[in-house]
N, C-alpha and C positions, 0 to 999 in steps of 0.2 A: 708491884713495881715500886722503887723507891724513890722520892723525890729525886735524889742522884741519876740515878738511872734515866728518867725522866729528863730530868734537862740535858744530859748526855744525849738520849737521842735528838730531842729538838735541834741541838747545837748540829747536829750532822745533819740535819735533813735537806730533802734535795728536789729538787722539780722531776718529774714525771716527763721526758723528754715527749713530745707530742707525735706521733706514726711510732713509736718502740714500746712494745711491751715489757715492762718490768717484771711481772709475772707476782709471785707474792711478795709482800712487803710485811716483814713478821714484825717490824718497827710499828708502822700504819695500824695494823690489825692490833698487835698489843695494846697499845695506846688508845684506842678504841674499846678496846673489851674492860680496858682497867675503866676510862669513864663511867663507859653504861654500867659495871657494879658498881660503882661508886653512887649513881646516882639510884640503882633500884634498892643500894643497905639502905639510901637515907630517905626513901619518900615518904613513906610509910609512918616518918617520925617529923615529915617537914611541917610547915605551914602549907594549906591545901591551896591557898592562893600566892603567888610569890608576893612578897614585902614589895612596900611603893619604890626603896632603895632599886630592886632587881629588877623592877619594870625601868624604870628611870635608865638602868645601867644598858639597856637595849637599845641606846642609839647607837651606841659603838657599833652597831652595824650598818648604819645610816652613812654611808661615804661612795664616793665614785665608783665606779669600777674599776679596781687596780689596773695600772697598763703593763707589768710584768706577772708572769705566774708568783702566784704566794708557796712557799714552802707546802707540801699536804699536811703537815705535823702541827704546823704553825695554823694551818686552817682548822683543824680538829680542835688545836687549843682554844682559840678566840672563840669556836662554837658552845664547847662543854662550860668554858667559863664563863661568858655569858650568856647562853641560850638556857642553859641547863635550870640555872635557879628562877628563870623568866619565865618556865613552865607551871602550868596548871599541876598539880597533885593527882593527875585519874589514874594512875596505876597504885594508887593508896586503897586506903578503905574508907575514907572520910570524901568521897567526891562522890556528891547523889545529883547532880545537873545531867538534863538534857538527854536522859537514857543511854547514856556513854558507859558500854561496858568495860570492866576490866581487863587487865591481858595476863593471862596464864602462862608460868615461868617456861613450859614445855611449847607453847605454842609462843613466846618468842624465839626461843633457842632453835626450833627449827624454822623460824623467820629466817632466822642468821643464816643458815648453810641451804635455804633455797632461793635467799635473793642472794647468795654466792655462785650460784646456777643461773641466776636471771636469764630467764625461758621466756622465747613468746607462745604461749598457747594454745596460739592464734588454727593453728591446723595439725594433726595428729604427726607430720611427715616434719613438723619443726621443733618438737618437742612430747617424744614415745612418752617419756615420763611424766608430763605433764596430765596428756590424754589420759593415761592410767589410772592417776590418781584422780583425776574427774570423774571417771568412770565410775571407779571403785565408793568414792565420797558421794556421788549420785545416789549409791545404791545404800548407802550406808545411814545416808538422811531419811533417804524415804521412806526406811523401815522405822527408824528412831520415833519419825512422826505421823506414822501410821495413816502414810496417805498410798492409794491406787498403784500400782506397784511398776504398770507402764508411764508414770510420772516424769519428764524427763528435768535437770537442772541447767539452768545456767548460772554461769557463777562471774557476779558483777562488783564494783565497787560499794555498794550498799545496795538499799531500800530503793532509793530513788529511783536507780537504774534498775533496778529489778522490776519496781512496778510499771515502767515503760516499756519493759519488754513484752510484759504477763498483759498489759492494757493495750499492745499494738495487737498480741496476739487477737486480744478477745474484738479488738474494731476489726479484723481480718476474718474472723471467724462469721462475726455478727453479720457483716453486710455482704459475707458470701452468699450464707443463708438468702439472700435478699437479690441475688445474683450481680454482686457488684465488687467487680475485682478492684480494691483500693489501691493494691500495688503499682497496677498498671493503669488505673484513672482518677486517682488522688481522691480527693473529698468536694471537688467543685461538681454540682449537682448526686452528691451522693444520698442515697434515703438516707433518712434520722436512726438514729440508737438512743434512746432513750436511756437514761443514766439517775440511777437510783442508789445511796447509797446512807449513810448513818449520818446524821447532822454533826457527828463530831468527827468526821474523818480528818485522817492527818493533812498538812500543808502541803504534803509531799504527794497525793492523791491527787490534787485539787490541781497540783501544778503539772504532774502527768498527764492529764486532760486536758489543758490549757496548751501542756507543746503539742499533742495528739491530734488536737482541732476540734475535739468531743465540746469545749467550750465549755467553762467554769458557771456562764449563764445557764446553762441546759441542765445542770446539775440538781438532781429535787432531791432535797434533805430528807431523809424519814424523821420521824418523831423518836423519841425516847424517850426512858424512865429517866428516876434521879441518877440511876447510877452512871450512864451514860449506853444502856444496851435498844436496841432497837424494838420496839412494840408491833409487835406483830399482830396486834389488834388493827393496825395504822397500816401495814402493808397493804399498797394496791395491789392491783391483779398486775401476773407479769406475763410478759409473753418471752416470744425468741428475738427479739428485738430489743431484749431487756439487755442491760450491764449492770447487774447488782453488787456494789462495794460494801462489805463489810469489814468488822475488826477483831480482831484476836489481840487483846490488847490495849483498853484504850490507854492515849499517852497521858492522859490526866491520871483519870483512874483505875486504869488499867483493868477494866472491867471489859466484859468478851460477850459478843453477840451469841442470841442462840442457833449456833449457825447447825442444826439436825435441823430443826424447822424452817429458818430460814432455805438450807441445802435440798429439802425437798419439794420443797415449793419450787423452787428454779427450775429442778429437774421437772418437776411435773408441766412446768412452762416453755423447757427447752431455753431456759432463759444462762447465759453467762455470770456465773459468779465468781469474784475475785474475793479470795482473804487477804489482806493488808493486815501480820503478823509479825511484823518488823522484830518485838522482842517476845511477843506473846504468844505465838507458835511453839516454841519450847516446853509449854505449857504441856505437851502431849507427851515429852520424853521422860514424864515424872508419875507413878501410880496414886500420888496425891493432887495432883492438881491437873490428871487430864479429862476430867469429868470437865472442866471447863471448854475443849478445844472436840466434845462431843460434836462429829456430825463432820468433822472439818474434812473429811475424804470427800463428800460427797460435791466439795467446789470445784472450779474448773481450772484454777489457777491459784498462785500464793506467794507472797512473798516473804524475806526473812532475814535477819542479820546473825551473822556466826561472829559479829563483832561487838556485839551486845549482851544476853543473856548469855552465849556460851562462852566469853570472855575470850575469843580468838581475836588473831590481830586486826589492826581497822584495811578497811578495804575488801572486805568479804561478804557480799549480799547474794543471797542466791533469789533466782527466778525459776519459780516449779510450774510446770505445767501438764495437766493429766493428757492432753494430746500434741507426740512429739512431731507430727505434721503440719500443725497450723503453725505451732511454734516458729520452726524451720523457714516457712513456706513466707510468715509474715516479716521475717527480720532477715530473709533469702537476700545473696547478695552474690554476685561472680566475678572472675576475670580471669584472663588467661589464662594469667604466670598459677594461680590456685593450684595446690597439687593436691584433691581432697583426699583422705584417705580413708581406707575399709572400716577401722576403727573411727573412735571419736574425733571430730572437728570441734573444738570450742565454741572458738566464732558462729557456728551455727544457732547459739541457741542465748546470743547476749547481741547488745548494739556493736561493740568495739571488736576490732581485728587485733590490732596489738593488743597485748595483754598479759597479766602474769600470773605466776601461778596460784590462782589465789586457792584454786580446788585441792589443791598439794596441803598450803595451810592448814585447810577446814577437815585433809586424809591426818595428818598429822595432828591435831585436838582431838580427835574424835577416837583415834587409836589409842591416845595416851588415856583417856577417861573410861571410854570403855562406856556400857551401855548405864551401869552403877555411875559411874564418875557424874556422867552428866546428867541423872535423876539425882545423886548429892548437891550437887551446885545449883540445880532448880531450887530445889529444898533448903538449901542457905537461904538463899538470895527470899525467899518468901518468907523463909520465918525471924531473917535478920528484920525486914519489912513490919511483920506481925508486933514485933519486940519496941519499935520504937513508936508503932502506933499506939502498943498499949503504955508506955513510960510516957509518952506525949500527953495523954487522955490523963494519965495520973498529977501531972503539970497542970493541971488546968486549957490546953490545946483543946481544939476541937479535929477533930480530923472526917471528914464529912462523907467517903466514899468506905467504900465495903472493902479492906484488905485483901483480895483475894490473888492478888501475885504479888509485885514489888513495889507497887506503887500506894503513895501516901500524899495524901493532902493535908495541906495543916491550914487554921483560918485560927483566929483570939475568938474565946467568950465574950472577953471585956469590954472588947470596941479597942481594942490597941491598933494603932497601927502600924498594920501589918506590912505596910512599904518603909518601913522604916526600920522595922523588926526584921526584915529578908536584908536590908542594907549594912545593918549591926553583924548580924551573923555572917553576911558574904567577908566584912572589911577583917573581922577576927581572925581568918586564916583556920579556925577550928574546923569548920565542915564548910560544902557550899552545896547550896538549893539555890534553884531559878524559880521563876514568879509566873503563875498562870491568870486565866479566869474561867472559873467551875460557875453552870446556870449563871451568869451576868454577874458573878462576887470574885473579886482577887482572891487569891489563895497562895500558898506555897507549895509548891512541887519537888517531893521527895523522890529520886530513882534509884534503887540499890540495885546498884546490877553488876558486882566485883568482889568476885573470891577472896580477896583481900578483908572485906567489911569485916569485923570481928565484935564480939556482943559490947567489948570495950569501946570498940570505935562510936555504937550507935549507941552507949551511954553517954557517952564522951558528947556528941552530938546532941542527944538531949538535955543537957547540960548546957550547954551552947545556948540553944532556943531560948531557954530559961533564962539563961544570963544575958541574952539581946534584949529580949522584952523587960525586964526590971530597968536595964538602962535607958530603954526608949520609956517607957513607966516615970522612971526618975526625972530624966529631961524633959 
């Protein structure tokens, strides 16, 4: 569309009368489609963090709430032209923060024409398509990641929500065993669950427990090696009373519990185990790296993001669960107006009623990759990972944890500091990494997890590090 063009429409555009449907707006939707390619030709080549000018430029949205409707046209413009450059770079190849995956040009494009259907989920009788493609992506995962084949999904806005599903179930499970219906008599006087799980478990564990009632107090850390995997020397005895947490994945260093040993211990205990596999579950859909996610059928529950390693859109966490009765039974919910039906009910197997289709998404990524697709993209993402830890190490870097998915830590030899060297590098706009602490030491936290990273990008990045530390050196 031509700048002409362009202010032509603007010039005409018009309110959205409120009770009338206008129906398509090919003005709206153009103007739209011309932004977002404009903004995905350029990420790739932008600065990964916006310049202080375009943050600065973000008050222009800071004003009352208009008291007449604003044009739609005029709204889409003031967004793309300030919102646009006020963005982080994650759909580049130079943003390794916070295990934020990429997003795959086929899993936005059909973003586009299924929130054009904006479905609720919620029950198979308001949304045939929806159910389907749940169905169908249920069954499509569970093979991918070679777990129990009666596994059932639900499909959440992330991790979070997925582990409060998979952790309501297993409190439901546990204190049945115990003859204690929670649904029906809360947790006031309920027996104990005893809750065991990897001293490095994520935030997001720690806080599923915490809204649960399990209590962050109650929580007994196991021990660990350096790398961060659990010591199964250190394991107590467990029983059926047990909630064992592990990880597929740690988010530091992305190192993976030995969950075959850990997984038959439980069983031989009757004990509850949950995998928290947010990005490192994927680990299994690759012939080279699923010797790590050995054993991982044999847990009770799991959870995962299709927003992270497999680089689908954000808002897609599924909750697996090997029994679809407890599931059901613990996140059971009714009311009248309910029309369940014969096939899948969403709502059955997530917190939320409303909802959208995020299972359509994850039928849609998974179609377009194919079973090859998403063993390439494992396989990038690990050896783009491999690539900068060895250019890092040849820099003089230390990188302290064992390579073995996407994850990298960097620490100085020298005694540089290294808060200061993470500040350089963030302010450049060439790459961005966040800041940890690995065994009680700062470090830097690298996450590649976007089909975009290119061997250019993570030299480019290397380079980077290099030239943060010489200036922090200098000064």
């Amino acid at each position: 569309m031509t700048t002409k063009r362009r202010n032509s429409i603007l010039g005409h555009a018009a309110h959205t009368p409120v009770g009338r449907s206008m129906g398509y707006d090919e003005a709206l939707f153009s103007l739209a489609h011309e932004y977002a390619a404009e903004y995905m030709e350029a990420v790739s080549g932008r600065r990964v963090t916006p310049a202080p000018e375009d943050v600065e430029a973000l008050r222009n949205f800071d004003e009352p709430i208009p008291d007449e409707p604003a044009k739609p046209l005029e709204t889409l413009r003031k967004l793309h032209r300030f919102g646009s450059p006020g963005t982080m770079a994650q759909t580049g190849g130079r943003y390794f923060g916070f295990v934020n995956g990429g997003l795959l040009p086929e899993a936005l494009a059909s973003r586009w024409l299924i929130d054009s259907w904006d479905q609720n989920t919620a029950l198979e009788v308001m949304s045939p398509v929806g159910s389907r493609l749940e169905q169908v992506s249920q069954k499509w995962f569970v093979d991918l990641l070679g777990l129990p084949r009666q596994t059932v999904a639900g499909f959440t806005n992330g991790t979070s929500a997925a582990l409060l599903c998979c952790l309501t179930a297993a409190r439901h499970a546990l204190l049945e065993r115990q003859g204690w219906d929670v649904s029906a008599q809360g947790l006031h006087g309920a027996p104990r669950i005893r809750v065991l799980g990897n001293r490095h478990s994520h935030a997001a564990v720690l806080r599923a427990l915490q809204v649960l009632g399990l209590g962050t107090n109650h929580f007994e850390p196991l021990q660990t090696d350096d790398q961060g995997r659990i010591l199964l020397s250190a394991l107590p005895q467990l029983d059926e009373n047990t909630l064992l947490l592990t990880q597929a994945g740690d988010v530091n260093s992305g190192s993976f519990d030995p969950l075959r040993e850990l997984g038959e211990r439980a069983q031989e205990a009757n004990a509850w185990m949950h995998v928290d596999g947010a990005f490192g579950l994927w680990a299994a859909a690759s012939r080279n790296t699923c010797h790590l996610t050995d054993g991982v059928e044999l847990a009770n529950s799991w959870s995962v993001d299709a927003h992270k390693t497999l680089n689908g859109p954000y808002e897609c966490g599924i909750a697996l669960c090997r029994e679809r009765d407890v599931l059901v039974k613990a996140l059971k919910t009714d009311a009248s107006y309910f029309t369940s039906g014969e096939k899948r009910d969403g709502m059955a197997f997530t917190l939320d009623m409303s909802r959208r289709a995020r299972g359509a998404e994850l039928w849609a990524t998974l179609h377009t990759l194919g079973r090859s697709g998403v063993e390439a993209l494992v396989d990038h993402l690990c050896g783009m990972a491999r690539r900068l830890s060895r250019t890092l190490r040849e820099l003089g870097f230390v990188v302290p944890n064992d390579v073995v998915f996407n994850q990298v830590m960097v620490k100085t030899s020298d005694g540089s500091d290294l808060g200061a060297i993470m500040g350089e590098l963030q302010r450049s706009g060439e790459c961005w990494c966040g800041g940890s602490r690995w065994l009680g030491e700062p470090v830097i936290r690298v996450s590649i997890c976007s089909h975009a990273t290119t061997e250019a990008d993570i030299d480019r990045a290397a380079a980077a590090f290099d030239a943060a530390r010489r200036r922090v050196v200098e000064s």
